[in-house]
Structures are given as structure tokens and as C-alpha cells.
C-alpha positions in Angstrom: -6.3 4.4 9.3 -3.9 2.8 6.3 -0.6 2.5 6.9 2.3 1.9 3.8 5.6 1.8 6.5 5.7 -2.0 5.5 5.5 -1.3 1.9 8.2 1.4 1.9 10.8 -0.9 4.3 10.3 -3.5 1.9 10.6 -1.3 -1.3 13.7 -1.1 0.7 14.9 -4.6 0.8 14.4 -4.7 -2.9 16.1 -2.5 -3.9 12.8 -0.6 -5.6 12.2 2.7 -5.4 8.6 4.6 -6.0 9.2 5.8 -9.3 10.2 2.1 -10.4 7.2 0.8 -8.6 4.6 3.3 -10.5 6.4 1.6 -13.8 6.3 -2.0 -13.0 2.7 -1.4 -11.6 0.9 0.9 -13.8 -0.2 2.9 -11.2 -0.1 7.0 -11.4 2.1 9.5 -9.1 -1.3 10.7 -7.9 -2.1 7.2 -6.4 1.9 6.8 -5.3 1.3 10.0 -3.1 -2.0 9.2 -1.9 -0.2 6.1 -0.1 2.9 8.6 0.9 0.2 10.3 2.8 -1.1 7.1 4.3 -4.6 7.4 2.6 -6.7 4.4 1.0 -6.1 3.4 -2.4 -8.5 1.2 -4.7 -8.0 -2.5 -4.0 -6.6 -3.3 -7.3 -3.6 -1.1 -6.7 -2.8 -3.1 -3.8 -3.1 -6.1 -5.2 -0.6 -5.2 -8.6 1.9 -3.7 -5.9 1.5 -7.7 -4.7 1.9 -9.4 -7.9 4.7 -7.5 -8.8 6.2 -8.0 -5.3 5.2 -11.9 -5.5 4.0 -10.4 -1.7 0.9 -11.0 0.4 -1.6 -7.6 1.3 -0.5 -8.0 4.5 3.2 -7.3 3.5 2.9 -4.2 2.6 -0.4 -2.3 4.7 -1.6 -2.4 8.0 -5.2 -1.0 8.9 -5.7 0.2 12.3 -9.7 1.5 12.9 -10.2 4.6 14.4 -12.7 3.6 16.5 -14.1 0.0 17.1 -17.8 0.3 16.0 -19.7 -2.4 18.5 -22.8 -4.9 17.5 -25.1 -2.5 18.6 -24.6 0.5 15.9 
């Protein structure tokens, strides 16, 4: 599972809310509230969001698997 907390806390510190953040990055609402909902995004969001932050990935997502999948499957 995706996770945005970090993104939102840091959206935070900056003094940046989502609406400015949609702006600065080009991406739409429907993608802004895909991440509210802690779903995956495209890549290339993620990575504007970073450029526009001058932030690494791991800054603003953390991935946590649902279930380790071992060698064997």
C-alpha cells in the first residue's frame, strides 16, 4: 500500500496547500484525490511533485507491501 502522510506534513512545512500543488505541478484534482485516498499514482506525478519540492521520492511516499511474495512464487 502507498502512503502520502509524508507528502501532506511536508505540504505543511511549506506552506503549500493541494490546490497550489495541482498548479505548480500540472497535475488534475482527480490525481490530487487519488493520493488523498492513499492510491498509486503514475510515476511521473511523483516525480513533478519532487521537482517542484526540490525533494527526494522518498520525502513524500512510503510503500508498505501487503504481503511479502517469497522466491518461490
Amino acid at each position: 500500500m502507498v502512503y502520502y502522510d509524508k507528502l501532506w506534513h511536508l505540504l505543511i512545512d511549506k506552506n503549500i496547500n493541494k490546490t497550489i500543488l495541482c498548479e505548480k505541478t500540472k497535475i488534475s484534482s482527480s490525481t490530487m484525490a487519488k493520493m488523498s485516498k492513499n492510491e498509486a499514482v503514475e510515476l511521473h506525478v511523483l516525480y513533478r511533485i519532487c521537482e517542484v519540492l526540490k525533494c527526494d521520492i522518498g520525502d513524500i511516499v512510503s510503500f508498505y507491501p501487503d504481503r511479502v511474495v517469497s522466491d518461490n512464487e
